[in-house]
C-alpha positions as YAML, in Angstrom:
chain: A
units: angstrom
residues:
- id: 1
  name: UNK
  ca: [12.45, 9.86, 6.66]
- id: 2
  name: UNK
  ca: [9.23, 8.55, 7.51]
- id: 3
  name: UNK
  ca: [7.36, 10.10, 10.77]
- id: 4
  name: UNK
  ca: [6.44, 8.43, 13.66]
- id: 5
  name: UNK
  ca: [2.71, 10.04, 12.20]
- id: 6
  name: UNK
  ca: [2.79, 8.34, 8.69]
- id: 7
  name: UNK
  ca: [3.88, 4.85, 10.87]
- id: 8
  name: UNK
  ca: [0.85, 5.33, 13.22]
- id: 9
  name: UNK
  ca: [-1.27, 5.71, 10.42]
- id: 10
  name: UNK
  ca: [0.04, 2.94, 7.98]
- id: 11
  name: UNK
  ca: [-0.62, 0.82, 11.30]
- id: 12
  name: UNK
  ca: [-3.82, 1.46, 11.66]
- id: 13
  name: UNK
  ca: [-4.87, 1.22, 8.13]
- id: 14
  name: UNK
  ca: [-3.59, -2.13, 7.83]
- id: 15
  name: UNK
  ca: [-5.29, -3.17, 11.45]
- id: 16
  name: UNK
  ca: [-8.78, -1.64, 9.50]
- id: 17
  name: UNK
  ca: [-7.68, -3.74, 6.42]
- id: 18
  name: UNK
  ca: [-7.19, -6.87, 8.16]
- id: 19
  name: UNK
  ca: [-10.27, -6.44, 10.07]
- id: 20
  name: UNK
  ca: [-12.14, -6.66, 6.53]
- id: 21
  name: UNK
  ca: [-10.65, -9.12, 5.38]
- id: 22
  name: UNK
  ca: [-11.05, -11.32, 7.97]
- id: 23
  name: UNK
  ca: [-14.67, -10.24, 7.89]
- id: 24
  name: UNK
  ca: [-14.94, -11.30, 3.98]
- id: 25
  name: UNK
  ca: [-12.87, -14.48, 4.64]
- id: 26
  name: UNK
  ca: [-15.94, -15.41, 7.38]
- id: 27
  name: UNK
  ca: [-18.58, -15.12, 5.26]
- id: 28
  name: UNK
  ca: [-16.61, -16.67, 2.19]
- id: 29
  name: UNK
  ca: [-15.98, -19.84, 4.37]
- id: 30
  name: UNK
  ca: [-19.42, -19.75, 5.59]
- id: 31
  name: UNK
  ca: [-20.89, -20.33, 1.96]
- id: 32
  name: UNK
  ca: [-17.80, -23.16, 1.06]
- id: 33
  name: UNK
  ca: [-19.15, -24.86, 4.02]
- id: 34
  name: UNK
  ca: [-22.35, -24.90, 3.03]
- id: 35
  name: UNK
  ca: [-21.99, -25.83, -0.83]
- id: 36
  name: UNK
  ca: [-19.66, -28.85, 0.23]
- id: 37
  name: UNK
  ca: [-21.84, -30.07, 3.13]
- id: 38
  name: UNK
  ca: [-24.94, -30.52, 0.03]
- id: 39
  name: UNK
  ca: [-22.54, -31.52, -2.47]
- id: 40
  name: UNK
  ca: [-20.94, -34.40, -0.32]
- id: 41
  name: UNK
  ca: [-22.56, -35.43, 2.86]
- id: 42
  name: UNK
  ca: [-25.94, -36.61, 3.09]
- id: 43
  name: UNK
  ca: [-28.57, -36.26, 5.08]
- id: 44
  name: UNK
  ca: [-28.08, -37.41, 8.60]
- id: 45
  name: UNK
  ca: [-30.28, -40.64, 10.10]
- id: 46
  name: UNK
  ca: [-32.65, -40.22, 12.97]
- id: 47
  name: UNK
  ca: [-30.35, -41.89, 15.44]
- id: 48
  name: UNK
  ca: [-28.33, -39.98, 18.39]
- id: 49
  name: UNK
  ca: [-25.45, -41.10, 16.63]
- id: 50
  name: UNK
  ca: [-25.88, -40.41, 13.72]
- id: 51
  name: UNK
  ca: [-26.74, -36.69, 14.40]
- id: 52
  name: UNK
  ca: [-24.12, -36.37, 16.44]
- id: 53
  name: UNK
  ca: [-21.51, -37.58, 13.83]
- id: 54
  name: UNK
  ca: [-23.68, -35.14, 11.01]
- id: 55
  name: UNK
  ca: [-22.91, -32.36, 13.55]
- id: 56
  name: UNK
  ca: [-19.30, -32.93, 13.93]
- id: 57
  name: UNK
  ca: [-18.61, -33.71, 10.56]
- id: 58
  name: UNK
  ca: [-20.15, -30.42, 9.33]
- id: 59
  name: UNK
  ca: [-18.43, -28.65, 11.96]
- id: 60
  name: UNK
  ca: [-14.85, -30.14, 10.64]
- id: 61
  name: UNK
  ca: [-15.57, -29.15, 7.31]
- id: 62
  name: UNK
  ca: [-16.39, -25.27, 8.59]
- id: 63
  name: UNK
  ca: [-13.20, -25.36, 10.49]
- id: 64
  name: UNK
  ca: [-10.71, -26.81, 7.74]
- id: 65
  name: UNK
  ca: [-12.70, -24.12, 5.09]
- id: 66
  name: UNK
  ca: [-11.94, -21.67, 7.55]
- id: 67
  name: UNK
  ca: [-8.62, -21.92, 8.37]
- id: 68
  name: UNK
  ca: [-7.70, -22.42, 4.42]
- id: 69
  name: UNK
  ca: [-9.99, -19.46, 3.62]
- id: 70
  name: UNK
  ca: [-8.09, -17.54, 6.23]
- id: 71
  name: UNK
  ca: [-4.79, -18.23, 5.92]
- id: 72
  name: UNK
  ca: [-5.30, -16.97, 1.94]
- id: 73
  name: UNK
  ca: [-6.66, -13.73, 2.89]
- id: 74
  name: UNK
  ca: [-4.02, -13.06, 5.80]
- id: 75
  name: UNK
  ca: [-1.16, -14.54, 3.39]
- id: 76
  name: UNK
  ca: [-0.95, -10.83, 1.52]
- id: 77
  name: UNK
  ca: [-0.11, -9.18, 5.20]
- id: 78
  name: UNK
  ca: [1.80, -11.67, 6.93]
- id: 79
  name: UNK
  ca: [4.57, -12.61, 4.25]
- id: 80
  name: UNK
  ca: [5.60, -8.90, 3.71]
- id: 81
  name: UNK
  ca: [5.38, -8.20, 7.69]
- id: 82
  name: UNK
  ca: [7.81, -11.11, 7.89]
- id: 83
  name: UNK
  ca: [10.03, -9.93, 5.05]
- id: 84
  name: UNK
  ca: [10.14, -6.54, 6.75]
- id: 85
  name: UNK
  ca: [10.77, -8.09, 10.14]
- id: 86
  name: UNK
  ca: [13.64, -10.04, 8.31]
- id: 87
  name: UNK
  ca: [14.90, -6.80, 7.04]
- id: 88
  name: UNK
  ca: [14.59, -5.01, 9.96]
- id: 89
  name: UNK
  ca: [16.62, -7.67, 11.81]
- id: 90
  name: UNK
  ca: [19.01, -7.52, 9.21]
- id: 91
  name: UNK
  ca: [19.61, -3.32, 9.23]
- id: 92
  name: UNK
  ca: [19.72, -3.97, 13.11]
- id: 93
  name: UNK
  ca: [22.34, -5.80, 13.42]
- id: 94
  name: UNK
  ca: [25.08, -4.12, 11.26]
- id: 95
  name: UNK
  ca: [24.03, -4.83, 7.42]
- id: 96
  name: UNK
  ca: [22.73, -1.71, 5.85]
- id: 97
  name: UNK
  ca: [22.41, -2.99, 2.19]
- id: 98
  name: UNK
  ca: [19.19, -4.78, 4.02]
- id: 99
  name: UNK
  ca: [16.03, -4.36, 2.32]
- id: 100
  name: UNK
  ca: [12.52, -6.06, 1.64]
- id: 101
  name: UNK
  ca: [12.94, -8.26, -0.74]
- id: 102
  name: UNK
  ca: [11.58, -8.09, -4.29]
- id: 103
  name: UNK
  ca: [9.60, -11.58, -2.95]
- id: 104
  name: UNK
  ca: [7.01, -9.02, -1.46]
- id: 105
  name: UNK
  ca: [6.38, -7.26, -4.74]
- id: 106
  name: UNK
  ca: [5.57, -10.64, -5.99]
- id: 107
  name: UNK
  ca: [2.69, -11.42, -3.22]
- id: 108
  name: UNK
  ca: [0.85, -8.12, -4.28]
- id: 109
  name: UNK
  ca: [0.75, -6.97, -0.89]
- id: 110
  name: UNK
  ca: [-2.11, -4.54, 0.41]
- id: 111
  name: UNK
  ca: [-1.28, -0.45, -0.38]
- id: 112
  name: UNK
  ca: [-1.08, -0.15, 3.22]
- id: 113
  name: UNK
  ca: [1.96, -2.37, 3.71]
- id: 114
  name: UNK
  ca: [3.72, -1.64, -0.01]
- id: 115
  name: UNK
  ca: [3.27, 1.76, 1.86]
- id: 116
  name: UNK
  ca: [4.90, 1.00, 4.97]
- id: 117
  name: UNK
  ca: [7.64, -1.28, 2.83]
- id: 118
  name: UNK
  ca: [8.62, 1.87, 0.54]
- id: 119
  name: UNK
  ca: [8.70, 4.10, 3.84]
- id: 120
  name: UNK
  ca: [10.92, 0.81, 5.55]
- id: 121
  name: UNK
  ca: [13.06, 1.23, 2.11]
- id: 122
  name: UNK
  ca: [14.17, 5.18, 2.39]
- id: 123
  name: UNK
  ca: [14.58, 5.05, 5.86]
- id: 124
  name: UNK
  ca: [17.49, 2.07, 5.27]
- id: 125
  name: UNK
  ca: [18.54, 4.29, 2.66]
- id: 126
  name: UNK
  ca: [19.04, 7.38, 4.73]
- id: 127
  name: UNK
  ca: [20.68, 5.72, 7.52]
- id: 128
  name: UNK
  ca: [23.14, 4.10, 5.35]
- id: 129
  name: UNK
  ca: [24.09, 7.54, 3.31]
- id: 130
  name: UNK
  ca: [24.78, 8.85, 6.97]
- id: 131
  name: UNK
  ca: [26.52, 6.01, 7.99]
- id: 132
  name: UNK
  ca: [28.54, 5.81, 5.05]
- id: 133
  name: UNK
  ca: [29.06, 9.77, 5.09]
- id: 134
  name: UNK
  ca: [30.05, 9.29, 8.92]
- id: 135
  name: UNK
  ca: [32.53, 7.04, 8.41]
- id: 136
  name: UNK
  ca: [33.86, 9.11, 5.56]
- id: 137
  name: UNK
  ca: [34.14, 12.00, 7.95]
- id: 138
  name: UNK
  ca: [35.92, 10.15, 10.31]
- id: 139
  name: UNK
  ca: [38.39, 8.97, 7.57]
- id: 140
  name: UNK
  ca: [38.64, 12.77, 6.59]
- id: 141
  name: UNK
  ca: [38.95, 14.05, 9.88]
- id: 142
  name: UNK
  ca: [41.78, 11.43, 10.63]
- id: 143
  name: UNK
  ca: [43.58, 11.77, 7.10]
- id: 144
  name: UNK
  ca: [43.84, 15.94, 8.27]
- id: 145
  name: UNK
  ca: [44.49, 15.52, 11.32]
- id: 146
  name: UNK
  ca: [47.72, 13.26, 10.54]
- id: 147
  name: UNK
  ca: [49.59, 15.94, 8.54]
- id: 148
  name: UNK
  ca: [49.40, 18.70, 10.87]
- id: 149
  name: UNK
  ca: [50.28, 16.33, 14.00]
- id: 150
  name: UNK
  ca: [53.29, 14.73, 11.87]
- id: 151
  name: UNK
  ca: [54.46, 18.46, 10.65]
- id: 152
  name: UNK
  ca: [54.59, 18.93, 14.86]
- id: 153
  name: UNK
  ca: [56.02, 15.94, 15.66]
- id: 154
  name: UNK
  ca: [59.32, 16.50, 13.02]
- id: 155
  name: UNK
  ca: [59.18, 20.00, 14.85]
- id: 156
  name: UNK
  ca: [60.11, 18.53, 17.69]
- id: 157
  name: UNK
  ca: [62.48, 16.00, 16.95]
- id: 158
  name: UNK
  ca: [64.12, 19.53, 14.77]
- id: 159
  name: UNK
  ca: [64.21, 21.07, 18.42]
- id: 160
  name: UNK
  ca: [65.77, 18.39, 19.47]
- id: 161
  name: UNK
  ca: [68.82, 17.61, 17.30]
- id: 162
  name: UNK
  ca: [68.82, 21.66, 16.12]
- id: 163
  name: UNK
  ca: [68.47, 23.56, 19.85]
- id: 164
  name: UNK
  ca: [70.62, 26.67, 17.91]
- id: 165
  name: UNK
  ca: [67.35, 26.96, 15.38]
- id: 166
  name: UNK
  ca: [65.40, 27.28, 18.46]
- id: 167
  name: UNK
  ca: [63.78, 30.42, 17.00]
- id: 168
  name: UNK
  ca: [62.66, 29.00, 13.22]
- id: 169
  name: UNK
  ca: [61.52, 25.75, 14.72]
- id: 170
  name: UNK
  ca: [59.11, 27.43, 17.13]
- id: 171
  name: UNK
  ca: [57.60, 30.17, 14.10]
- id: 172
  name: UNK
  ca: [57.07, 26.49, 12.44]
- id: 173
  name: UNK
  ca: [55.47, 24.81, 15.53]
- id: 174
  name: UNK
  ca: [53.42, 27.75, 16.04]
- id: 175
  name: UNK
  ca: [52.32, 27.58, 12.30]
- id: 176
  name: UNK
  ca: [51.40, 24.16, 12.36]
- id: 177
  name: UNK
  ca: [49.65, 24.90, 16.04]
- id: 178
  name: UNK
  ca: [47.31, 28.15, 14.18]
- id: 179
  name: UNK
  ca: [46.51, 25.52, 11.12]
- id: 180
  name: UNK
  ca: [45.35, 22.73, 13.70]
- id: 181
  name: UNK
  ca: [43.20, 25.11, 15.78]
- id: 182
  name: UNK
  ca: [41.52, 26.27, 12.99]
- id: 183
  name: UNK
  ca: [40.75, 22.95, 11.57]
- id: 184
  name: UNK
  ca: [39.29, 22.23, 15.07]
- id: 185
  name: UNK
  ca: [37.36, 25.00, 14.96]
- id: 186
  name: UNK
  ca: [36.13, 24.44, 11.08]
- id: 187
  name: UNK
  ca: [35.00, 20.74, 12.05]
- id: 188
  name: UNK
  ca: [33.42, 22.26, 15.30]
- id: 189
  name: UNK
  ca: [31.59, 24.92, 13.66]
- id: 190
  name: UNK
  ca: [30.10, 22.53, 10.76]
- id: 191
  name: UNK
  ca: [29.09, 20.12, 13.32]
- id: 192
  name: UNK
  ca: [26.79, 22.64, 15.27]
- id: 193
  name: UNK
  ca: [25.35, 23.61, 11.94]
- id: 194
  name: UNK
  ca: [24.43, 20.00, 10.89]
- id: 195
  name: UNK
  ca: [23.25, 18.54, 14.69]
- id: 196
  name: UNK
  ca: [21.45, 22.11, 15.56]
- id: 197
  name: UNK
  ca: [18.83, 23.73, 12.92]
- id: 198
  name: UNK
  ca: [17.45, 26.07, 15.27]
- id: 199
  name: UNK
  ca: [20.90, 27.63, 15.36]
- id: 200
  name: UNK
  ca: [19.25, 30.95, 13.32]
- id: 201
  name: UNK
  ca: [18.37, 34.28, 15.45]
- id: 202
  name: UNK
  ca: [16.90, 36.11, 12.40]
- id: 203
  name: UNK
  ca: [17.74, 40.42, 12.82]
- id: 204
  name: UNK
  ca: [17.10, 42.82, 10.17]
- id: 205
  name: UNK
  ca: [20.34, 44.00, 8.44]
- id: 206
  name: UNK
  ca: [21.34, 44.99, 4.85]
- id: 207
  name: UNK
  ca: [23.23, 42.32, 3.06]
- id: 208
  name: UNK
  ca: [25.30, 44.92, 1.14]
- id: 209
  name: UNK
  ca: [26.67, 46.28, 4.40]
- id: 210
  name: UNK
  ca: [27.31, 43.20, 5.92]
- id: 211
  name: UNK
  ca: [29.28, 42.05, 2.78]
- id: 212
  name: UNK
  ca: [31.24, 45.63, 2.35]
- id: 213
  name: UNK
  ca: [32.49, 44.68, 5.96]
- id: 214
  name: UNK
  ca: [33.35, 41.54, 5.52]
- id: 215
  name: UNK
  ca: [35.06, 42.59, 2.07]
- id: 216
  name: UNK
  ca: [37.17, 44.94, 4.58]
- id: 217
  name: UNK
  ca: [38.36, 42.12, 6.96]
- id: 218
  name: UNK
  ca: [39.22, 40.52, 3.83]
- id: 219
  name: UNK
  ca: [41.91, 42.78, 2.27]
- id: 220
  name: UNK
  ca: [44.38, 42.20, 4.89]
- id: 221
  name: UNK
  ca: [44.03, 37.93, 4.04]
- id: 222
  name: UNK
  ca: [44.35, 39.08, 0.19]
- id: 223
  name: UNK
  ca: [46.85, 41.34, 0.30]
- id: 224
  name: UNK
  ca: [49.52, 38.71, 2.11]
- id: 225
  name: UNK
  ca: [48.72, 36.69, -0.83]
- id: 226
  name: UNK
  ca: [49.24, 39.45, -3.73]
- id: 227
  name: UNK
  ca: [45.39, 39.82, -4.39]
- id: 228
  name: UNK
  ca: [42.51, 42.07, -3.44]
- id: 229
  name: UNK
  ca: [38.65, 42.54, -2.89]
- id: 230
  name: UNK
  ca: [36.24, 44.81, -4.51]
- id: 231
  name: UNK
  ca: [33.20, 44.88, -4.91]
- id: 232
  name: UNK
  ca: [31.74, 45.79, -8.40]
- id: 233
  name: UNK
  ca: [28.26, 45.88, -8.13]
- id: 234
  name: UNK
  ca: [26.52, 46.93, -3.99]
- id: 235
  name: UNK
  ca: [22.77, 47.47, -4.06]
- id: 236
  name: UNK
  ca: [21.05, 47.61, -1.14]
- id: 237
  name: UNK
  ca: [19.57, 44.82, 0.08]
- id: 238
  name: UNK
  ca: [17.36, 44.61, 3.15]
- id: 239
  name: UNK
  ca: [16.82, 40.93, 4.55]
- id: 240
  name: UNK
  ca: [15.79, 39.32, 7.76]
- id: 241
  name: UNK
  ca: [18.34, 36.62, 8.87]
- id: 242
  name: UNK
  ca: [20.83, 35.30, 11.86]
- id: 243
  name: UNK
  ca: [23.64, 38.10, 10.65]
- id: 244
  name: UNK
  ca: [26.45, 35.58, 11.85]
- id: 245
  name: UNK
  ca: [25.49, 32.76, 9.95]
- id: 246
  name: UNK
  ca: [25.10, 34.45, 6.43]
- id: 247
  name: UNK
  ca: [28.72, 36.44, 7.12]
- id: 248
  name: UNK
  ca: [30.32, 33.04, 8.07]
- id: 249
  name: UNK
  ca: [29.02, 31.95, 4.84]
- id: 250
  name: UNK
  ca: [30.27, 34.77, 3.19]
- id: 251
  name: UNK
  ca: [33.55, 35.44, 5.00]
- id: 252
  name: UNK
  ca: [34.12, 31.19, 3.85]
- id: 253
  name: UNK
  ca: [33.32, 32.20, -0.02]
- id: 254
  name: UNK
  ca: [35.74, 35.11, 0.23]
- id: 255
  name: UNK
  ca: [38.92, 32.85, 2.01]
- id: 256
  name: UNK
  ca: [38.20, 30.20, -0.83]
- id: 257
  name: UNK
  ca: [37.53, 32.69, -3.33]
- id: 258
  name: UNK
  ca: [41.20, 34.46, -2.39]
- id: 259
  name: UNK
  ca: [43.38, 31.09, -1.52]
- id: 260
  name: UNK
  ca: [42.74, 30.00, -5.32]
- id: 261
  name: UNK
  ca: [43.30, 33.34, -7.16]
- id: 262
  name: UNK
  ca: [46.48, 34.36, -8.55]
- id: 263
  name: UNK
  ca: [48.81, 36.62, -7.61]
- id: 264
  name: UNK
  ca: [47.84, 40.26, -9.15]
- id: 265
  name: UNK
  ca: [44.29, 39.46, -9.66]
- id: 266
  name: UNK
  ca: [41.07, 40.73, -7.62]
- id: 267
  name: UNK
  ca: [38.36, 38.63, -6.24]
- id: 268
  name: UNK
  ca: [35.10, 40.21, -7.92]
- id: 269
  name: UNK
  ca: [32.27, 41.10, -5.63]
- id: 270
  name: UNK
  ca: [28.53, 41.84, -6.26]
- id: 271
  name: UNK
  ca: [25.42, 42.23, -4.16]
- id: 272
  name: UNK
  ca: [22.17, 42.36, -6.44]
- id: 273
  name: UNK
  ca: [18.95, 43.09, -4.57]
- id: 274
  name: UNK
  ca: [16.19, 41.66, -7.46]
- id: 275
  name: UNK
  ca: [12.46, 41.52, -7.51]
- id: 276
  name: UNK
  ca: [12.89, 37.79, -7.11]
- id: 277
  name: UNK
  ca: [15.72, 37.12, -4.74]
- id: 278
  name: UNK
  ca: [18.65, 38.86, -3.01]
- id: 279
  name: UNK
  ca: [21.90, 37.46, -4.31]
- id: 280
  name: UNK
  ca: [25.80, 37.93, -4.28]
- id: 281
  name: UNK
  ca: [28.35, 36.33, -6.04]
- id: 282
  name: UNK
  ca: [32.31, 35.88, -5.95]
- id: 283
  name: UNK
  ca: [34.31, 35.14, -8.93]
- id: 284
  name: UNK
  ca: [38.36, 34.88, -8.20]
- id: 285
  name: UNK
  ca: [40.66, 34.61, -11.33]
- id: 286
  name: UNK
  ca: [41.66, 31.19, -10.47]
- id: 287
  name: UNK
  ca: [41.81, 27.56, -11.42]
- id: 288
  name: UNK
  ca: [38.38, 26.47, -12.49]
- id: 289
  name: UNK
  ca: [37.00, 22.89, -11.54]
- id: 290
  name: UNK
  ca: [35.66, 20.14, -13.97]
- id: 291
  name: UNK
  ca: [31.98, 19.26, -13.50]
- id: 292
  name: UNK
  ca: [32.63, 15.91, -11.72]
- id: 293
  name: UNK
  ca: [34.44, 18.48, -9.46]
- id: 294
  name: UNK
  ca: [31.74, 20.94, -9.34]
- id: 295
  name: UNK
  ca: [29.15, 18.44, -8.03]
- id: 296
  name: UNK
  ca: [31.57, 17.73, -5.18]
- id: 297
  name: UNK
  ca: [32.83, 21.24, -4.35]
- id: 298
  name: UNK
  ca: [30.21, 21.62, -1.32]
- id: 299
  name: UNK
  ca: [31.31, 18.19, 0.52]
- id: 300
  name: UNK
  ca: [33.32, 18.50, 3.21]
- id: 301
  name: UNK
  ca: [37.14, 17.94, 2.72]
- id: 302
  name: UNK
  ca: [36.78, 18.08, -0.77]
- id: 303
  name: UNK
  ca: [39.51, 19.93, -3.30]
- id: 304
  name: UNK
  ca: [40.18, 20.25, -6.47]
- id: 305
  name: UNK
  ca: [42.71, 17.38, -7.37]
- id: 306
  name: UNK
  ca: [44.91, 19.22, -10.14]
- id: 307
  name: UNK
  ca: [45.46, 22.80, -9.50]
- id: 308
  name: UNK
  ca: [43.71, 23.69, -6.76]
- id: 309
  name: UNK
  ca: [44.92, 20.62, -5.03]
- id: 310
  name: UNK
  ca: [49.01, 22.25, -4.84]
- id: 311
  name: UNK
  ca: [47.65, 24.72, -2.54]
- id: 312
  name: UNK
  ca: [47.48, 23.11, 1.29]
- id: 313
  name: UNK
  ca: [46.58, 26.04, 3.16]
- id: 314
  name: UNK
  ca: [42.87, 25.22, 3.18]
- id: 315
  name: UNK
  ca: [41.28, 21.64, 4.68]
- id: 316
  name: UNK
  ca: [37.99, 22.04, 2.00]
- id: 317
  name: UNK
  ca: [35.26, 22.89, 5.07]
- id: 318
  name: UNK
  ca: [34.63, 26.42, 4.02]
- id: 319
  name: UNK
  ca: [31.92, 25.93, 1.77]
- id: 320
  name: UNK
  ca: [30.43, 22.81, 3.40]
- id: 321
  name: UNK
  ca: [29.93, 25.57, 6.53]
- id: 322
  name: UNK
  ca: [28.67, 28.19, 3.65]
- id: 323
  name: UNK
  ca: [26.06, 25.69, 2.32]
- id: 324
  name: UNK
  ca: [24.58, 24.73, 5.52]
- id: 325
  name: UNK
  ca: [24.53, 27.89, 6.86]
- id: 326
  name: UNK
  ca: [22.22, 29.00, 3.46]
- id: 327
  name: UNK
  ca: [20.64, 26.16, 3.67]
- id: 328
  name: UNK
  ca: [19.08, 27.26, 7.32]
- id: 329
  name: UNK
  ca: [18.25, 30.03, 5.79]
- id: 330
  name: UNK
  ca: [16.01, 28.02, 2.87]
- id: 331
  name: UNK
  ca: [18.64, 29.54, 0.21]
- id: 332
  name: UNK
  ca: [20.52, 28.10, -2.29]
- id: 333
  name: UNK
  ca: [24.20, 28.61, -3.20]
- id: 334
  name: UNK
  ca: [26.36, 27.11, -6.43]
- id: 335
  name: UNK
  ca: [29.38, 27.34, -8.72]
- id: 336
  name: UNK
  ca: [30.15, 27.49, -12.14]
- id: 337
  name: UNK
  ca: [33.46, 27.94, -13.98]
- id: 338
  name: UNK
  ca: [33.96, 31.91, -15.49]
- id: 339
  name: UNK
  ca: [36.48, 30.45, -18.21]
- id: 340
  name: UNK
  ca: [39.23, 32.96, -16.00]
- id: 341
  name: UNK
  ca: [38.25, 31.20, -12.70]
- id: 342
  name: UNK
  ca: [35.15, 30.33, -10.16]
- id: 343
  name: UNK
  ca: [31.75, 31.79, -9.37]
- id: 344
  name: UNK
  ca: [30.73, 31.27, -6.01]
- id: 345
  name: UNK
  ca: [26.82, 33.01, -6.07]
- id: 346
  name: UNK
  ca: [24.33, 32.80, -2.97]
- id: 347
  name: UNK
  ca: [20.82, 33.24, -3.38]
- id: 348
  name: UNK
  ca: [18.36, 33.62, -0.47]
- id: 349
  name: UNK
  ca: [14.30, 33.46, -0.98]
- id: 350
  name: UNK
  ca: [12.15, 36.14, -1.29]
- id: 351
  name: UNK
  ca: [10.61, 35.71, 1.37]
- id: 352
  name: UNK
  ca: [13.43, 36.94, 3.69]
- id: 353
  name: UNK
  ca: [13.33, 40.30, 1.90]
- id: 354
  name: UNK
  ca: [9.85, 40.90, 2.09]
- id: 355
  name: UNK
  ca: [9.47, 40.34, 6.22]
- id: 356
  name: UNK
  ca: [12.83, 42.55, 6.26]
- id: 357
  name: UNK
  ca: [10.64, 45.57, 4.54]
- id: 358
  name: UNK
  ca: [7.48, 44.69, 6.39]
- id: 359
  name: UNK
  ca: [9.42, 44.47, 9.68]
- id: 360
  name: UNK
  ca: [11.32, 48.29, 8.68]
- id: 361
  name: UNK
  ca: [7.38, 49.80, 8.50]
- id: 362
  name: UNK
  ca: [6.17, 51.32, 11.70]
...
């Protein structure tokens, strides 16, 4: 989005602009005057009057040059500030499909304003992509939150008409209670990460350690579900990072990696510590996704629609927190399909491993 720096200076460029323009259209109107004052008046008489009507006539003829000659040179700044006023207007007051028109394209307008109208243009763009995914979020948000607080409701009205089942309806309520809390918690947690980048308290730890424990939380999550964790490949990885934030991003990977692998399988786990850039990846034995699905698979609330879509334990936010959480780290993280399920791989810059091994030197 354009700075309030790049404004300031588009401003002042087109104030310098103007400035010689107007300076041009002066001089310009200056010599008009002058060729149509020999071309069509002649010579004034020797009378008061007559001078004095020579002297305003000439004088009329520098003022109607002028204002023509001026209007002409202005005409190239002033439509497109209108436009963008227009425009502005426009995106102010609710409509954010408002842009300059293509009328201002058409008036060649100085480099300083088609400048300030392209900046104008992707800052209407941005704030309509985060209106539009705000109000998508909201429609999310309320669309999750409806299940859960139906699935309690119908627990109560069970309670109710069923007081003997007293025991099974309140294991259910308290079910639905866990899911709703950590839904809560999910949208909480992925709201601090997009409102607050300078979330990250970078430490010094080894990424392979950090993953083997995380790997151990994990088994008791896989092994309810007739799965495990292992990790296949562990080299030792020394970075420089906020600790939390990377194992939230990992722990997330893991849960989605486990909720979508079948029964009997093991979620795959490797750390590789490369000249270029520390990575890990986590490939279940799964459903894969379809590329249209694949491009969406980091949006929040977003699963799979066929297979991965039967399974309701998850709400979709665990890699939307995963990629924002890399991405404060200037990483990168994908998926691809295996052909026997999903790869989940994260990949940091090298520049995190190289402070960690300056920082270890004494």
């Amino acid at each position: 989005m354009p700075t309030l720096a790049r404004v300031v200076d588009c401003r002042d460029a087109m104030t310098r602009g103007l400035f010689l323009r107007v300076v041009i259209a002066f001089w310009i109107s200056v010599v008009l005057s002058i060729v149509i004052i020999k071309l069509f008046l002649r010579e004034p008489g020797e009378s008061a009057a007559a001078f004095v009507w020579a002297l305003i006539s000439r004088l009329l003829i520098f003022l109607v040059v002028s204002a023509a000659v001026m209007l002409l040179a202005t005409r190239s700044v002033t439509r497109p500030v209108h436009w963008l006023r227009f425009a502005a207007e426009k995106l102010g007051s609710g409509d954010l499909g408002a842009r300059v028109s293509g009328e201002a394209a058409e008036t060649k307008p100085t480099a300083e304003m088609a400048a300030l109208i392209r900046d104008f243009s992707q800052m209407a763009e941005q704030v309509e992509g985060l209106v539009r995914s705000q109000r998508q979020l909201i429609a999310n948000v309320s669309h999750e939150l409806r299940s859960p607080l139906a699935r309690l409701s119908l627990v109560g009205d069970l309670l109710r008409r069923f007081p003997e089942d007293r025991d099974e309806h309140l294991a259910r309520f308290e079910n639905e209670v866990g899911k709703l809390n950590q839904l809560i918690e999910s949208l909480l947690t992925l709201s601090r990460l997009e409102s607050s980048p300078a979330l990250l308290k970078e430490n010094f730890f080894d990424l392979s350690d950090l993953t083997a424990r995380i790997i151990s939380d994990a088994q008791f999550e896989a092994s309810a579900r007739g799965c495990s964790v292992a990790a296949i490949r562990s080299e030792h990885c020394p970075i420089l990072g906020d600790p939390l934030l990377i194992g939230s991003a990992i722990e997330n990977i893991m849960r989605n990696a486990i909720l979508y692998s079948d029964e009997g399988t093991t979620v795959c786990v490797e750390v590789r510590c490369d000249e270029t850039e520390p990575t890990m990846i986590v490939t279940d034995k799964g459903p894969g996704l379809s590329n249209n699905e694949l491009s969406q698979i980091f949006q929040p609330f977003f699963r799979g629609v066929e297979a991965r879509s039967r399974r309701s334990d998850g709400h979709g936010l665990g890699l939307a927190i995963a990629l924002r959480a890399i991405d404060l780290h200037r990483g990168t993280i994908g998926a691809q399909n295996t052909g026997s399920g999903l790869a989940v791989s994260i990949r940091l810059p090298l520049a995190t491993l190289v402070k960690a091994h300056d920082q270890r030197r004494p």
